[in-house]
C-alpha positions, -999 to +999 in steps of 0.1 A: -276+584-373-305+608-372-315+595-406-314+563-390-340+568-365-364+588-392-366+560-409-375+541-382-401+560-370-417+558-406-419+520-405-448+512-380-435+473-377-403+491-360-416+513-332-441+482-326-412+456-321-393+485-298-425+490-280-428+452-273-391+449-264-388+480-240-420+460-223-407+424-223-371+441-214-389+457-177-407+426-175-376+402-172-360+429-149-381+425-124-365+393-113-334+414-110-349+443-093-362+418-070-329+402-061-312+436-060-335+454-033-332+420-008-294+418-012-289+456-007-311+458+022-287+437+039-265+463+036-264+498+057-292+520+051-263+546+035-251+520+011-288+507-002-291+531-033-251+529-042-260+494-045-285+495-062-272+523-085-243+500-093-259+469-097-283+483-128-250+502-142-233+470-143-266+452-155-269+480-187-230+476-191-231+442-197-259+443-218-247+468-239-213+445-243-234+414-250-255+428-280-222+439-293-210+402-291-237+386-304-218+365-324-203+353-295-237+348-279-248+322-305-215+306-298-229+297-263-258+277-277-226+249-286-228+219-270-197+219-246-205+183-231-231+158-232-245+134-198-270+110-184-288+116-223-289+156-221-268+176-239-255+210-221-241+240-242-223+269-222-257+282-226-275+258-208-243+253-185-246+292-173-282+290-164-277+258-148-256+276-123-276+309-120-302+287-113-287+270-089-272+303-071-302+316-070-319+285-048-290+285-026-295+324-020-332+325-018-328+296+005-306+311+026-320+344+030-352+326+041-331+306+070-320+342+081-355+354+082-366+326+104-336+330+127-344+349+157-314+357+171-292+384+162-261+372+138-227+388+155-208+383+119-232+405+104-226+430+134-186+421+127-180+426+092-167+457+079-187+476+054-164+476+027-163+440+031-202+435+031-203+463+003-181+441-021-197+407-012-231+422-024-214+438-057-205+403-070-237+386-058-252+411-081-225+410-110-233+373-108-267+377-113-265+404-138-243+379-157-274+354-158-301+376-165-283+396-188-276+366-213-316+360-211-323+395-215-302+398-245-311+363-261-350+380-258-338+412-279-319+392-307-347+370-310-373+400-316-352+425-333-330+423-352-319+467-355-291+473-325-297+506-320-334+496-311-321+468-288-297+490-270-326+516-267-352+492-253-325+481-226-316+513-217-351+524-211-357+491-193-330+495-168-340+533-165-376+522-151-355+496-130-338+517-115-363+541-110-382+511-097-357+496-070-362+524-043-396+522-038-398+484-044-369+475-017-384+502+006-418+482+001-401+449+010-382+465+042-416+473+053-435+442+050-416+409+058-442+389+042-441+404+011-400+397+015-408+357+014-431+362-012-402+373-034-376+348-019-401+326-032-405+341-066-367+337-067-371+300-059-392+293-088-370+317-109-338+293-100-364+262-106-374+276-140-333+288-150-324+247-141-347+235-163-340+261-189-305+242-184-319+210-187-333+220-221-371+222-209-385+253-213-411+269-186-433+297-202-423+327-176-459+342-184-470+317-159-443+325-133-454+359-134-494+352-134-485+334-101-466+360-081-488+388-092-518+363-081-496+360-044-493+396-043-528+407-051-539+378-021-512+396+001-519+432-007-558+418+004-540+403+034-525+437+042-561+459+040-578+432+058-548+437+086-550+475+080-583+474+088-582+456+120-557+477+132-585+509+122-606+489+145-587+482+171-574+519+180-609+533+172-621+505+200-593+514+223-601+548+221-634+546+227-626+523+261-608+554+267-637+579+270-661+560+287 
C-alpha cells in the first residue's frame, strides 16, 4: 500500500487530478453543508453539532460504499422507463426526487421564516422525535448528493484510493466548516433566505439534471457568491449605521 502511494506521488498527472478532486469534492459539499446547518438549527442548541457530526459521517459512509459499487453506479444510468418523449434512468429518477425534496424543503422553511407566530408542535415534540426526523432529512439528502459526488470522482479518476482520499478530506473541511457556517446563518436571517434560495435553484438545477438537461453548477455558484458578497456589503453598510447611530446617541447624551 505504501508502494502504492510512492508511486503516486512520482507521477505529477496523479497529485494534480487528487488536487482537483479534493477541490471540486468541497465544492459540491457546500450544498450539503448548507442544508445540514438550516435543518440542525431547528433542532436544540445541544443537538446542533451531533447533527451535524452524524450527517457528514453518514455522507463519508455512503460515499465510501458507493465508490466501492461503482459498478452498480453505472447501472443507474439504465433507462428504467420512458414518458411524454424523455427517457428517465434510476439515475435521472433519483435526482428527479432530490430535486424535488429539496423545493418542497426550502419552500417550506421559507413559510416558517415568514410566520410570525410561534408554532406549538415545534414546542410539543419530543427531541428524540425531532432528532430522528432531521437524521433522515439528511440521510435523504446525503443519498442525492452523494451519487453526484461520486459520479464527479469516477469521472476524473479513475485510482480508488485517490477518490476515497479526496472525499475524506472533503467531508473533513465540511465538517470543520458546518459550525461556523450554521452559526453564521443563526446570526443573520437574511443570509438564511439567501441559502433557502440557493437550495431552490439547487432542487431547480437536480430536476432538470433528471430531465436530462444539464445546468453548468459554475454558474449556480457565481450567483450565490455574487448574493453574498451584495449581502456581506449589505451587512457593513448596516454595521455602519448602527456605529453611527450609538456614536450620535451618545453624543445627545453629553450635551
Amino acid at each position: 500500500m505504501l508502494d502504492q502511494w510512492i508511486s503516486y506521488v512520482e507521477r505529477p498527472e496523479i497529485l494534480i487530478s487528487f488536487l482537483t478532486l479534493t477541490l471540486l469534492e468541497i465544492v459540491l459539499g457546500i450544498d450539503n453543508v448548507i442544508f445540514l446547518a438550516i435543518v440542525a438549527n431547528r433542532l436544540e442548541k445541544r443537538d446542533r453539532a451531533r447533527a451535524r457530526f452524524v450527517g457528514l459521517m453518514l455522507a463519508l459512509g455512503m460515499r465510501i460504499v458507493f465508490l466501492f459499487s461503482i459498478v452498480w453506479l453505472t447501472h443507474l444510468t439504465t433507462i428504467a422507463f420512458s414518458a411524454y418523449g424523455y427517457d428517465f434512468s434510476w439515475r435521472a429518477l433519483i435526482f428527479l426526487g432530490g430535486g424535488l425534496f429539496l423545493i418542497a424543503k426550502a419552500t417550506l422553511e421559507i413559510g416558517a421564516e415568514m410566520e410570525t407566530k410561534p408554532k406549538a408542535s415545534k414546542k410539543g415534540m419530543p427531541a428524540a422525535a425531532a432528532f430522528g426526523i432531521v437524521v433522515v432529512q439528511i440521510v435523504l439528502l446525503d443519498l442525492i448528493f452523494s451519487i453526484d459526488s461520486v459520479m464527479t470522482a469516477v469521472g476524473l479518476s479513475q485510482e480508488l484510493p485517490i477518490m476515497v482520499a479526496a472525499i475524506v478530506i472533503a467531508i473533513i473541511v465540511m465538517l470543520v466548516a458546518s459550525g461556523p457556517i450554521s452559526g453564521f446563518i443563526v446570526r443573520h436571517p437574511t443570509v438564511k433566505m439567501l441559502a433557502l434560495a440557493f437550495l431552490l435553484l439547487i432542487g431547480t438545477a437536480l430536476i432538470a439534471d433528471g430531465f436530462g438537461v444539464h445546468f453548468d453548477r459554475n454558474y449556480l455558484y457565481a450567483a450565490i457568491a455574487f448574493s453574498l458578497f451584495v449581502e456581506v456589503l449589505n451587512m457593513a453598510v448596516r454595521a455602519a449605521y448602527k456605529r453611527r447611530g450609538d456614536a450620535g446617541g451618545e453624543a445627545e447624551t453629553h450635551d
